[in-house]
Structure formats: structure tokens, C-alpha cells
C-alpha positions, 0 to 999 in steps of 0.5 A: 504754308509749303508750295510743293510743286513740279514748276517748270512744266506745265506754267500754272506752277509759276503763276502759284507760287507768284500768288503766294508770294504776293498774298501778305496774308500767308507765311510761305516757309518754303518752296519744295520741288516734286517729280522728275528733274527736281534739281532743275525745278529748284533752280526755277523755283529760287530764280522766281523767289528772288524775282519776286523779292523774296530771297529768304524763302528757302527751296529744298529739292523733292524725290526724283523720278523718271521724268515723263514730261518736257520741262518747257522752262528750262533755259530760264531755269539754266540762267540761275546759277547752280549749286545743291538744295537741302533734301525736302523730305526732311526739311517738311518733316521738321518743320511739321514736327517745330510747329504741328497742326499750323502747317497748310502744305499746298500740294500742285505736283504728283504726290511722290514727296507725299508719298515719300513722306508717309513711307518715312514718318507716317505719324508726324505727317498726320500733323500737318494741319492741312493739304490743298491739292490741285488734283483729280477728277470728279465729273468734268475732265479735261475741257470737258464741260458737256458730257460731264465726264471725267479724266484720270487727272495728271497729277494723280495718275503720275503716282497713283500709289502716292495718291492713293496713300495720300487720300487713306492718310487721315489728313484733312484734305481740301481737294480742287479738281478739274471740274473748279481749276479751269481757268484760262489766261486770255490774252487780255488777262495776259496784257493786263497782268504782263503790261506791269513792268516789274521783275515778277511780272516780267519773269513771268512773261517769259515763262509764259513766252517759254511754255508757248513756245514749247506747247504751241499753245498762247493761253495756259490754264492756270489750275494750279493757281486756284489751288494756292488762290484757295489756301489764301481765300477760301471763298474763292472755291466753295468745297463740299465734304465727300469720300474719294478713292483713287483707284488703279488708273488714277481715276478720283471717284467720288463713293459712299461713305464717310467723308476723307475730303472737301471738293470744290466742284465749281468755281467762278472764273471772273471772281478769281481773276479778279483776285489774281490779277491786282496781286501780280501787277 
């Protein structure tokens, strides 16, 4: 597997790619950066890597853009030491070429090294045996769980022509969307997980510390996680097969036709913590 992901704003990222590196079921072969200072979330992402005593992974920085977002963690990011990371584009490229359809590219950002990818060798993307994204919006948006109505989701409307281009590419692809990703971090969750004493729960304690900080917000809700949760252990997130467009606002609209996705619609909260939880401690 490959975690692209634009870690250092939102805190889920974190938490993802602690999952991943805990979980002995997957190989992960690197973590790609994506959106914004990618540079700096490098930097993050090789930090936790190391945390998590894993130092052999490699990190490669995606495409920058503009950036549209606070990168609440960037203190912990700035302790790293600095130096360059190998390009991404090329880096997934390659790898999908030495090993097509074993590939699972774990997709937690906006699609703009997706988008990059299909710009720069369309055919050998196709190869990629899948992609799980944390994105879109079928029913449920935001904390929305009465009305039912959904949102234009962040890491679709951050690069709608790379969302669009990814949902036309043919890939299988296995969707978690707001209506399955809204799992919130109580503070007792919090306490059992940070009440560990070891580098990788105590890296992310203050990063946690650090999102809070900045957002004002003492419970994350870890989306992104159920992504990485669900390219480990798919019963975690039961997908039904359906056709979505993305269309000009960044809205994932759920429309006739043959199926281009799976989404999982539903999820159940206690089951997922229960898988998360043991892996962090």
C-alpha cells in the first residue's frame, strides 16, 4: 500500500498512518505527501514514520499548490531535521510499473498527485489494483445526521477536476464518504489511547495537543482513519456498488448507470474503535 495524504492539517491524517504502520497485515511502501506545502508535511510524515519505528519507509513530496488550509502541526513538523524528498509522482509510477495490480493506493488528500498521475502516464495508473478514498458526500454531510443532506466534501472540492478525472479513470475504486467516516475521539478514547507511554502514542498526543490548539476543538473526528481502517480489514465498512459523478461544485452525487465505485454508506463506530484502539497502544 501507499498513504497519500496532506497530514499536518486536519489530525485524522496522523492517526491513519499510525494505523497503518501497526497493522502487520500490510506492507506499507511509502508515504506520499499531497496539497499545499507538501515539503512540510514530508517532514511530518518521516518524523511519525520514525516514531513509529519504522524508518524504512520512505517519504516522497507530492505536487504543491497554493495552500488553502492552517497547517496546525507545523512546530512538530519543524523539529525534523530538513532536507529534500524524492518526487512522488514518479516514485508511485514506478512502483505501479515493478508491481501492476498489487498496488492499494490509500487516497486521504485532494486528488491533485491523482490528478497529476493520470496527466502523466494515464495507462500505467489503470494498474493500480485499487484506490480507497476518504471523500465525498452521498447523503449525510457534515455532522448532518437528520436531514440527511449532503456537502460538497474538502477533499473533493479541493481539486475538482482531479476528482472528476479520478472517478472517469476505470480504477476500481472504494469510496468512504462523510455518511461512514464520522468517528469522533471522545476524551476517554483520547485517555485510553494517550495513557500509553511510548514514541508513537506520545507523538500523537502532541499532535493532537497541536490541532486543538489551533482549532479550538478538544475532539477530532478521525475520517480519514476509516479509510486506512478499511484497506486493512474491510468488514469495518461494508461498500455498496454504485455510480458517482463529481460535478462542478465538488458535490459526489450518487446517479444511474454502471457502477465506477463501491461506498461504504454506514459504518458502526464501537466496532471501529475497537479495532483502532489496541493498535495505537
Amino acid at each position: 500500500m501507499i498513504l497519500d495524504t496532506d497530514i499536518g492539517d486536519d489530525i485524522d491524517d496522523a492517526f491513519a498512518l499510525a494505523l497503518l504502520l501497526r497493522s502487520p497485515e500490510v506492507k506499507v511502501l511509502a508515504v506520499t505527501t499531497a496539497f499545499g506545502d507538501t515539503h512540510l508535511r514530508a517532514r511530518l510524515a518521516s518524523r511519525l514514520v520514525k516514531e513509529a519505528g519504522d524508518p524504512g519507509i520512505p517519504v516522497y513530496a507530492g505536487v504543491e499548490t497554493p495552500p488553502k488550509t492552517t497547517f496546525t502541526q507545523a512546530k512538530w513538523a519543524r523539529q525534523t531535521p530538513d532536507h529534500s524528498y524524492p518526487d512522488a509522482i514518479a516514485f508511485i509510477l514506478d512502483a505501479i510499473r515493478r508491481s501492476p495490480g498489487e498496488i492499494t493506493l490509500i487516497e486521504i488528500a485532494p486528488e491533485s498527485n491523482i490528478g497529476a498521475l493520470l496527466a502523466r502516464d494515464p495507462a500505467t495508473f489503470r494498474k493500480l489494483k485499487r484506490v480507497v478514498l476518504m471523500g465525498g458526500s452521498i447523503y449525510r454531510g457534515y455532522d448532518d445526521v437528520a436531514s440527511r443532506h449532503p456537502d460538497a466534501e474538502w477533499n473533493i472540492e479541493a481539486d475538482i477536476p482531479a476528482a472528476q478525472a479520478l472517478f472517469n479513470s476505470g480504477v476500481p475504486l472504494y469510496v468512504m464518504p462523510l455518511d461512514s467516516t464520522q468517528m469522533k475521539l471522545d476524551a476517554a478514547r483520547q485517555a485510553e489511547i494517550f495513557g500509553i507511554a511510548a514514541p508513537l502514542t506520545d507523538a500523537l498526543k502532541e499532535l493532537t495537543h497541536e490541532w486543538s490548539m489551533s482549532t479550538h476543538n478538544a475532539t477530532p473526528t478521525l475520517y480519514d482513519a476509516v479509510a486506512a481502517g478499511y484497506a486493512i480489514h474491510p468488514e469495518l465498512c461494508p461498500t455498496t456498488p454504485m455510480r458517482i459523478v463529481v460535478d462542478a461544485r465538488g458535490y459526489t452525487k450518487k446517479v444511474e448507470g454502471p457502477a465506477n465505485a463501491r461506498a461504504c454508506l454506514k459504518s458502526d463506530a464501537d466496532e471501529f474503535f475497537r479495532f483502532l484502539v489496541p493498535r495505537l497502544r
